[in-house]
SELOFI-532399 format. One record per residue (C-alpha): x, y, z. Coordinates in steps of 0.5 Angstrom, whole numbers. Example, Ala and Ser with C-alpha at 12.3 -4.5 7.8 and 13.67 -1.06 7.14 Angstrom:
SELOFI-532399
<site u="25" v="-9" w="16"/>
<site u="27" v="-2" w="14"/>
END
This chain:
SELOFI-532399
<site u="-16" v="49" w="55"/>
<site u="-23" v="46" w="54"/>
<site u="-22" v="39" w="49"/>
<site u="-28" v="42" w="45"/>
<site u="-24" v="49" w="44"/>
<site u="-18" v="44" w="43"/>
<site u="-21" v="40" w="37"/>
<site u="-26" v="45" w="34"/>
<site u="-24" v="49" w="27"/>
<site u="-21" v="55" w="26"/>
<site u="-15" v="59" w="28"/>
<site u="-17" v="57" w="36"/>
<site u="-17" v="50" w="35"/>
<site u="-13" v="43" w="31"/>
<site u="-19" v="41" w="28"/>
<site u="-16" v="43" w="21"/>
<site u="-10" v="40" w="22"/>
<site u="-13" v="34" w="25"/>
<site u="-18" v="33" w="19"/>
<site u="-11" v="36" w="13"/>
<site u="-7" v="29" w="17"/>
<site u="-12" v="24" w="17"/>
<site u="-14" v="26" w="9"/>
<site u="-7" v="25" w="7"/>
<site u="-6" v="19" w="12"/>
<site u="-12" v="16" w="7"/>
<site u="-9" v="19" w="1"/>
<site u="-2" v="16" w="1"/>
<site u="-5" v="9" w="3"/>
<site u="-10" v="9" w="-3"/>
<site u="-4" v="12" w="-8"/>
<site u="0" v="7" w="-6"/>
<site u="-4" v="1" w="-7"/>
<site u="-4" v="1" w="-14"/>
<site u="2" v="2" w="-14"/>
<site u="4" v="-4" w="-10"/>
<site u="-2" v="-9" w="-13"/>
<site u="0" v="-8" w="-20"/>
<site u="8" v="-9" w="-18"/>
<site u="7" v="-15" w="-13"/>
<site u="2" v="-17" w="-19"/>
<site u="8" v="-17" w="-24"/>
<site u="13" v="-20" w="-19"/>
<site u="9" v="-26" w="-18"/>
<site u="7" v="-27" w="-25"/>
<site u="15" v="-26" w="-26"/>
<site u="17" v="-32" w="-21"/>
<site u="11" v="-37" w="-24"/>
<site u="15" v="-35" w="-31"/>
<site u="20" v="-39" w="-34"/>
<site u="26" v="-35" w="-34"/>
<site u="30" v="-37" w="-30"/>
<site u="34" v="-30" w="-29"/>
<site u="27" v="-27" w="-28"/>
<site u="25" v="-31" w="-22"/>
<site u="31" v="-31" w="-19"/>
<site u="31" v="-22" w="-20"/>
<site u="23" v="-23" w="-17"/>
<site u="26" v="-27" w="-11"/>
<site u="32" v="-23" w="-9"/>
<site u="27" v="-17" w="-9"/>
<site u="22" v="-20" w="-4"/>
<site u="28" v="-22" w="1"/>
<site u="30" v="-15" w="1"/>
<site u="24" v="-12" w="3"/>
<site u="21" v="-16" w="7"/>
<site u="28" v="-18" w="10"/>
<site u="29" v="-8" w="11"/>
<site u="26" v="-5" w="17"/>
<site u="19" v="0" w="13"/>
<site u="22" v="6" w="16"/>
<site u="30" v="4" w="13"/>
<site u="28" v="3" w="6"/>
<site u="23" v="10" w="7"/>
<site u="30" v="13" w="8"/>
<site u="34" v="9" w="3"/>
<site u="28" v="12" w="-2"/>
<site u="27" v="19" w="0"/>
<site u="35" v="21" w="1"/>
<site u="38" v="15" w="-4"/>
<site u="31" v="17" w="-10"/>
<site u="34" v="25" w="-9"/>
<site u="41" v="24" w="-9"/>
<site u="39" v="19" w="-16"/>
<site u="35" v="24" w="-19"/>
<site u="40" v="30" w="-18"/>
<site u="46" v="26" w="-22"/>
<site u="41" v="23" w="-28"/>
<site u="38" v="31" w="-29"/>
<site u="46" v="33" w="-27"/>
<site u="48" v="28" w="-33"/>
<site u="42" v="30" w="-37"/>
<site u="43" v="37" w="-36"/>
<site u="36" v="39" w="-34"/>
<site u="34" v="44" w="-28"/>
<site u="34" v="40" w="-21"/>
<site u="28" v="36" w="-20"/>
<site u="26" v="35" w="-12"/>
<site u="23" v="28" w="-10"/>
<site u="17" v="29" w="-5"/>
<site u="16" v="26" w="1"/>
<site u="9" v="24" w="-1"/>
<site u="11" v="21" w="-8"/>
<site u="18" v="18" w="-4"/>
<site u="13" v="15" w="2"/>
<site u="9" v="13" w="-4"/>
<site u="15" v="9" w="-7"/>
<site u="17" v="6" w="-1"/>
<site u="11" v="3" w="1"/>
<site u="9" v="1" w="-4"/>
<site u="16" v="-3" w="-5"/>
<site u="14" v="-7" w="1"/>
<site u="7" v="-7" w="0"/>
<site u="9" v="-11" w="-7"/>
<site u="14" v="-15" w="-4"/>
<site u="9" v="-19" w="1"/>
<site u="3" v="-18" w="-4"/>
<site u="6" v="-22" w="-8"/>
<site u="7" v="-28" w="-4"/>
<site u="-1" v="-27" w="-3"/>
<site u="-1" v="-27" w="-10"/>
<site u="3" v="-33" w="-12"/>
<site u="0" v="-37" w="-7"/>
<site u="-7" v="-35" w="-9"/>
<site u="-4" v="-39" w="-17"/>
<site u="-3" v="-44" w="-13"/>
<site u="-9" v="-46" w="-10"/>
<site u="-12" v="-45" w="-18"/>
<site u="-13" v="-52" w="-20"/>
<site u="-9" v="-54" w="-27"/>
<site u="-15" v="-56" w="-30"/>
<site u="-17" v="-49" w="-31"/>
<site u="-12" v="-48" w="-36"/>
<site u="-14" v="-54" w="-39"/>
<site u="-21" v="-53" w="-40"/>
<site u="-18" v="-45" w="-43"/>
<site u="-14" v="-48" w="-48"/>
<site u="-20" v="-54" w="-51"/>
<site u="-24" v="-48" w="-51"/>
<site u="-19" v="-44" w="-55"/>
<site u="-18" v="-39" w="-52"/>
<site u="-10" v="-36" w="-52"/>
<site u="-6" v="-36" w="-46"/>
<site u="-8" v="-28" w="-45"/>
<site u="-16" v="-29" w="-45"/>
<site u="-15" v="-35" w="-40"/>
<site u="-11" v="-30" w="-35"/>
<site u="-17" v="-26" w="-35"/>
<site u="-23" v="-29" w="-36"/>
<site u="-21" v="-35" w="-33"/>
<site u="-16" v="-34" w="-28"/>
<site u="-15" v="-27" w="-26"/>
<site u="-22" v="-27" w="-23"/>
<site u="-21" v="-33" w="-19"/>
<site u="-14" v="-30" w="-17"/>
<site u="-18" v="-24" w="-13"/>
<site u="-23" v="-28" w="-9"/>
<site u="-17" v="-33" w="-7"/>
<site u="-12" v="-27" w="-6"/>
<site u="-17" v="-22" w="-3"/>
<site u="-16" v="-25" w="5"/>
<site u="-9" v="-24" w="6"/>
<site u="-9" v="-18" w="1"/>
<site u="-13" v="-15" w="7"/>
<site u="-9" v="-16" w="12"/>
<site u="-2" v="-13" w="7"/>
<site u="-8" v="-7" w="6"/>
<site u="-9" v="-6" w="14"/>
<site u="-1" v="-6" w="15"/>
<site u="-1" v="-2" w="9"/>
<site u="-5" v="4" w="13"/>
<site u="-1" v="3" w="19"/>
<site u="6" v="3" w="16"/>
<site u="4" v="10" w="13"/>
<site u="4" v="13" w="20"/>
<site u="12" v="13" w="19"/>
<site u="12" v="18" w="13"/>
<site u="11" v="23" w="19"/>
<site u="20" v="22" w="21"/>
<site u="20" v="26" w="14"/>
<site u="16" v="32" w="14"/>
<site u="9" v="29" w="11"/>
<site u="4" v="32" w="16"/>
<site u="-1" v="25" w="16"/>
<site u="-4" v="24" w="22"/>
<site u="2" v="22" w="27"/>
<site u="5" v="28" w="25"/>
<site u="1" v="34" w="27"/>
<site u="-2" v="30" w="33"/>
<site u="5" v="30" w="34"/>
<site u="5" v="38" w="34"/>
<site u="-1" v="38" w="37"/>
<site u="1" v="35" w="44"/>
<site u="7" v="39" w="44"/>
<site u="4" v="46" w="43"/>
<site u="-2" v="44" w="48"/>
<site u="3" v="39" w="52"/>
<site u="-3" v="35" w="52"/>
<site u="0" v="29" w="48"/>
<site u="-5" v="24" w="51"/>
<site u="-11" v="27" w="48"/>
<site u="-8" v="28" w="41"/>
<site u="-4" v="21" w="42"/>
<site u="-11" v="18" w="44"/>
<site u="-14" v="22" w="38"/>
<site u="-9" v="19" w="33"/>
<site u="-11" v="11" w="36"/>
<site u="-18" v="14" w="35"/>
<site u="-17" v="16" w="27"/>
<site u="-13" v="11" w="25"/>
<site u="-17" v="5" w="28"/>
<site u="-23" v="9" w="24"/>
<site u="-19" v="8" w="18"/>
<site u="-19" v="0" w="19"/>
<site u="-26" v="0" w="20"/>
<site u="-29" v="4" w="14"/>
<site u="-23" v="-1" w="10"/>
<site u="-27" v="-7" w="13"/>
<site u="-33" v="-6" w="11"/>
<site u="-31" v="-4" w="5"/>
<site u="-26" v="-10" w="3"/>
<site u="-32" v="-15" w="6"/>
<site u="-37" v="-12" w="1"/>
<site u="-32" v="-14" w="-4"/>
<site u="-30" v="-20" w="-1"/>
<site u="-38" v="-21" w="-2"/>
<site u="-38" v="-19" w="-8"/>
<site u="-32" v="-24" w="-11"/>
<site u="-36" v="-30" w="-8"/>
<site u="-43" v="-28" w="-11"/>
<site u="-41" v="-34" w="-15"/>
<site u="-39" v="-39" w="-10"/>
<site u="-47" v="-38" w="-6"/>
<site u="-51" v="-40" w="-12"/>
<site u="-46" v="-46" w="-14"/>
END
């Protein structure tokens, strides 16, 4: 069959199923990164804190899951999430409710995504001098303005090289929602090549898409790099 024929819209072709797949790839990365931020965020604040058990609870949690393979801990959300939601409406007497595979890969990678988004962020602390906070406090400020107008902003532009690099593993590790049914990329040129048994054109197709992916996320994630020094020029 023709490869245009092959990749065209419409009843004869995998277009459609291509551009559903590529949409929900995209989907489930950009709903799983705040998700992710904001967790790995509060993780980092936790282990900076000065209670001992909170840090000892935010350190037990990023050595699990940076130490669990993604596709284990994707299987531990999906079937385990189920099985805790089944007993928790059971007990509460309520109707079955039934986890997605989209919000369970969401969960799931936005689990790991927080785990090592967290340690970015805790370095990222680190590198801010202890004069910032000094200079807060003789201004006034309370401990929550010097977070957010003094701290916060630093934070962003510190972080963001290695926050990166976590997005685009991010993107990647998406690919392993297709072993439970979610129909991103991987999975419908998965079924595209087997109907077809054209797998290395729908398999190159794969590559193609997902490096179009990391490209648009470069260009997006250097203009906000930009934007975060526009500060850093003039000084």
């Amino acid at each position: 069959m023709d490869i245009i024929q092959l990749l065209a819209f419409g009843s004869d072709g995998w277009g459609d199923e291509l551009a559903r797949g590529l949409f929900v790839t995209a989907s489930l990365a950009l709903a799983t990164l705040p998700f992710g931020f904001v967790l790995g965020l509060g993780l980092a604040l936790a282990k900076r804190g000065e209670d001992r058990a909170l840090r000892l609870s935010a350190d037990i949690y990023t050595t699990i899951f940076r130490g669990l393979p993604e596709l284990l801990t994707l299987f531990l959300v999906y079937y385990g999430g189920q099985n805790l939601l089944n007993t928790a409406t059971a007990a509460a007497g309520l109707a079955p409710w039934t986890l997605s595979n989209f919000l369970s890969g969401m969960i799931a990678l936005g689990l790991v995504f927080a785990a090592y988004s967290s340690e970015v962020f805790l370095s990222a602390f680190r590198a801010i001098p202890s004069g910032q906070w000094e200079a807060g406090r003789a201004l006034g400020l309370s401990r929550a303005r010097i977070q957010l107008l003094v701290i916060f902003p630093q934070l962003l532009r510190i972080s963001l090289p290695g926050l990166s690099n976590v997005w685009l593993n991010l993107l990647k590790d998406t690919a392993l929602v297709s072993v439970i049914g979610l129909a991103d990329i991987l999975r419908e040129t998965g079924v595209a090549a087997r109907v077809t048994r054209e797998p290395f054109l729908f398999f190159g197709l794969a590559c193609v898409l997902y490096l179009l992916l990391t490209i648009v996320s470069a260009v997006v994630l250097r203009r906000i790099e930009v934007w975060t020094q526009r500060g850093e020029a003039v000084r």
